[in-house]
Wavefront OBJ file of the C-alpha trace (Angstrom):
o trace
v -33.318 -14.314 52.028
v -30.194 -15.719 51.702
v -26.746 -15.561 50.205
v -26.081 -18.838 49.070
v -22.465 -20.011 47.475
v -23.154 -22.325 44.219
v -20.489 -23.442 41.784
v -21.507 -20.613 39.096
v -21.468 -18.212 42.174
v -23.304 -16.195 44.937
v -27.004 -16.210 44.395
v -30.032 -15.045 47.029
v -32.136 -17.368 47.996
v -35.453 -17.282 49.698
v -35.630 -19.316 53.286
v -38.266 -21.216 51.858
v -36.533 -22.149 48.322
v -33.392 -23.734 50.999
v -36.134 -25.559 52.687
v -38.064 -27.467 50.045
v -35.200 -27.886 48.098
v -34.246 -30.268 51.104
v -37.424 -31.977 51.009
v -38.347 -35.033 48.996
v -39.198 -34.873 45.580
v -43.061 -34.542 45.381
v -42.912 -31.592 47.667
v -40.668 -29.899 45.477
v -42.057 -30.064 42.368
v -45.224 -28.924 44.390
v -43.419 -25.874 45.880
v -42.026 -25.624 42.290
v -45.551 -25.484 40.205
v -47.030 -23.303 42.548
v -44.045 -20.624 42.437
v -43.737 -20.799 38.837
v -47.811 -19.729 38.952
v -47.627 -17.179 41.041
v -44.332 -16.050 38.878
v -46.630 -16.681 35.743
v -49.036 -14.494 37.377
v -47.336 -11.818 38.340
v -45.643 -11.086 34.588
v -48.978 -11.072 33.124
v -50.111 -8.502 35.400
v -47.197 -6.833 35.121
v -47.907 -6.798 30.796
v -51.686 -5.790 31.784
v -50.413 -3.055 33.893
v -48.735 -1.992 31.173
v -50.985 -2.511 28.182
v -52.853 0.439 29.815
v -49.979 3.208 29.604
l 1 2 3 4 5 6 7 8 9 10 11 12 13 14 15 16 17 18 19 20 21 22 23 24 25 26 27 28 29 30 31 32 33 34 35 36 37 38 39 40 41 42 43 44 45 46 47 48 49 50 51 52 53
């Protein structure tokens, strides 16, 4: 992780967010789809995990 300075302010970035935001556009979106699944999977887990209490 890192601390990154944007114009809204200081946000923490992962090493590999920096990187592919540097890359071209089609490996972006890739690295972007396959966070926002893992993201996607991760809540509903999270509301499974939680259905059960």
């Amino acid at each position: 992780m890192r601390l990154v300075v944007t114009k809204t302010g200081k946000r923490w970035r992962c090493e590999r967010s920096i990187k592919s935001a540097q890359a071209d556009r089609k490996t972006r979106d890739a690295f972007g789809r396959q966070i926002s699944a893992l993201n996607k999977a991760d809540a509903q887990a999270r509301i499974r995990m939680n259905a059960k209490d």
